[in-house]
C-alpha positions, 0 to 999 in steps of 0.5 A: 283555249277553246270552250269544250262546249263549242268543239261539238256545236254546229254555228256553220249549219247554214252555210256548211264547211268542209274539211280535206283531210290527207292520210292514211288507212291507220287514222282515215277510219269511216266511223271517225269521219261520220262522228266527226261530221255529226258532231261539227256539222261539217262535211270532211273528205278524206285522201287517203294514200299510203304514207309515202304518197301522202307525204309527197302530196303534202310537201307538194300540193299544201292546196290540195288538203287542210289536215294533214293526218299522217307521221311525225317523222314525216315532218324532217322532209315536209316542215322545210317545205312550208306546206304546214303552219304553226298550230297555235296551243292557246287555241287548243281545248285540253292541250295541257293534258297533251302537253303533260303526256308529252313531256319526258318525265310523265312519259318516263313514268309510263315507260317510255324510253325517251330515245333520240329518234323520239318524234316528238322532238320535232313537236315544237317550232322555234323563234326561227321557224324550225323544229325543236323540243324546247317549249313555245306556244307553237307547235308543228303537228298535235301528237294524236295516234301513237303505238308499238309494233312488232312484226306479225305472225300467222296464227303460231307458224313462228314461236320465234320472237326476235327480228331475225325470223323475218330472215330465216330461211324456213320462211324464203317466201313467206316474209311481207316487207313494208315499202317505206323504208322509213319504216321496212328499212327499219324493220330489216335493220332489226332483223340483219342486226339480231342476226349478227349479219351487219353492225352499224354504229345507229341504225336509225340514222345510217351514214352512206357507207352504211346504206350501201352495205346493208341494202347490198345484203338485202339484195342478197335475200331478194334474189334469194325470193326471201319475200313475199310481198312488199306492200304499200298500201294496208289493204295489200298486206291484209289481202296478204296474209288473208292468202298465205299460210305461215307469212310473217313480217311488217304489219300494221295494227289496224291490219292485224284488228281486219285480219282478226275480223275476218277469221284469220288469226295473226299475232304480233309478235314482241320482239326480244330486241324490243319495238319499231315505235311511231307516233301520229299526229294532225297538222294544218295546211299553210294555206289555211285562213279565215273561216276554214282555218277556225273550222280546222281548229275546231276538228283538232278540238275534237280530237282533243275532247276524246271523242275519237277514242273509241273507234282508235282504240278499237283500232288497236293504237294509243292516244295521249289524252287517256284521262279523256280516252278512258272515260269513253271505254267500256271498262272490259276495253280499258282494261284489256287495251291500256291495261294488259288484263285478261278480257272478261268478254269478247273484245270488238272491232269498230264494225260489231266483229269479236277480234279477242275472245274473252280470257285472251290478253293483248300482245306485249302487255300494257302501254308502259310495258309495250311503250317502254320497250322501243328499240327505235321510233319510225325515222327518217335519216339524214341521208333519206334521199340516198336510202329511197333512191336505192331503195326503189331502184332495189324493190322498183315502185310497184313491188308488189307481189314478188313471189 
């Protein structure tokens, strides 16, 4: 186990090192990065992509990054590949607290509903090198950022709160849809089932059958201009909703805290049917050795000491080491953010912005409140190749703007 002295000395100022790390938006945040060189004395570069891009770049160019910054579904399609290696737990400062807040039973006690899709079941690696959730002293990705979503309105254009809205037909044009269907597909299996529209015997893991049905109804509300716009990239979205009056539907909380910024006030609705779940991480490249490699170790370390806390909290996401995380937060923060209280002053983002006035509450409740009510976690299904393919061929790989 790391000395917590060690994870913010600089012993590499003479000869300074530096780290690829390959994401997305979510977590590549400028103010993380910044910190991080200061405390490491360590020069990162951020690739940042959206969530479908990375994950090809991951599977396909492990030399190209040494942290890979991204989802833990993503690991059914990257893991077989061997672009990552194993993360060796005895090297991690605090992993028992991360450890703790991982195991099902302390997670039972937040709320957490531990559901088959779950993504930390893919957390350990096995005696044969593949993933699984009985214990070892390896692990595939260290769980970091984690939250509960829902679907995002503009100011109160829907007091409606259940998945279906993002199919009603007062809002043909007005509805924005994530492009991975990992997470899009999702969102409208949500909506299709809340509406009676479809029934599948689990909609985190559609048979063939299944996927030609229900994209088959999806190509009806295309044709219909049901949507809006079906981004990729965050900053699409936000621009988005920055433009159109009444527009509902898939959005991060990262974009909703940008929104809020700027003036524009979104809500994230808490569906009735309950939250589309997902779960962050950091992983090492398999071409990670020697020096770079220790350097690696050292980056997760930090995440470990609870120094991004802040900026991710302030970001609107969740981290598992909260004993770490809480010490770092104004108790106003705390309280509003994990707690679900009532904000006794403005609440800001990373950059100074007021992004919840005081007395205002943030939607869903607390972290066991919102947690516990995940419906299903972002995934990626057994037949995930056949549901991509017909998926772009549906929405073309530059969908965007559709009006």
């Amino acid at each position: 186990m790391s000395d917590p002295q060690s994870i913010t000395s600089t012993p590499f100022i003479a000869k300074q090192l530096k780290l690829t790390v390959l994401g997305t938006s979510v977590t590549q945040i400028p103010s993380i990065k910044e910190a991080a060189e200061h405390d490491l004395g360590i020069s990162i570069k951020y690739i940042t992509l959206d969530g479908a891009a990375a994950q090809r770049r991951c599977a396909l160019q492990p030399h190209s990054f040494d942290i890979y910054d991204q989802w833990f579904h993503d690991l059914d399609l990257v893991w077989p590949t061997g672009s990552l290696q194993p993360i060796d737990t005895i090297k991690l400062y605090n992993w028992e607290e991360i450890k703790s807040n991982s195991d099902n039973d302390v997670l039972s006690n937040f709320g957490f509903k531990i559901l088959s899709s779950h993504p930390l079941r893919q957390m350990y690696v096995q005696l044969d090198g593949r993933l699984g959730s009985k214990v070892s002293d390896k692990i595939s990705m260290l769980p970091t950022v984690h939250n509960s979503d829902g679907y995002a309105v503009y100011g109160n254009s829907s007091k409606n709160n259940s998945w279906s809205t993002m199919l009603d037909d007062r809002l043909r044009g007005k509805v924005m849809l994530n492009a991975d269907p990992a997470i899009g597909a999702l969102d409208m299996l949500l909506a299709m089932t809340a509406k009676n529209e479809i029934q599948v015997k689990t909609i985190k893991d559609l048979t063939i059958t299944e996927i030609e049905n229900f994209l088959r109804l999806l190509s009806k509300y295309k044709e219909q201009k049901q949507f809006y716009t079906i981004w990729t990239d965050e900053a699409d979205a936000i621009d988005a909703f920055s433009k159109c009056d009444e527009l509902i539907g898939s959005l991060w909380w990262s974009g909703a805290i940008k929104l809020r910024a700027q003036g524009v006030k979104v809500k994230m609705q808490k569906p009735v049917e309950g939250y589309r779940g997902w779960c962050g991480g950091l992983s090492l490249s398999s071409k990670l050795n020697g020096e770079k490699l220790e350097t690696a170790y050292r980056y997760l370390n930090w995440w470990l000491s609870g120094e991004p806390a802040r900026f991710i909290t302030l970001n609107g996401a969740y981290l598992f080491n909260q004993n770490s995380v809480r010490k770092r937060l104004e108790p106003n923060e705390w309280g509003f953010w994990y707690s679900g209280k009532a904000a006794t002053k403005a609440i800001i983002d990373n950059d100074g912005n007021e992004i919840y006035a005081a007395g205002e509450q943030r939607e869903g409740g607390n972290y066991g409140e919102r947690m516990g009510y995940i419906k299903v976690w972002n995934t990626v299904m057994t037949e995930h190749n056949f549901l991509q393919r017909k998926w772009e061929q549906l929405f073309g790989k530059s969908y965007i703007g559709y009006k």
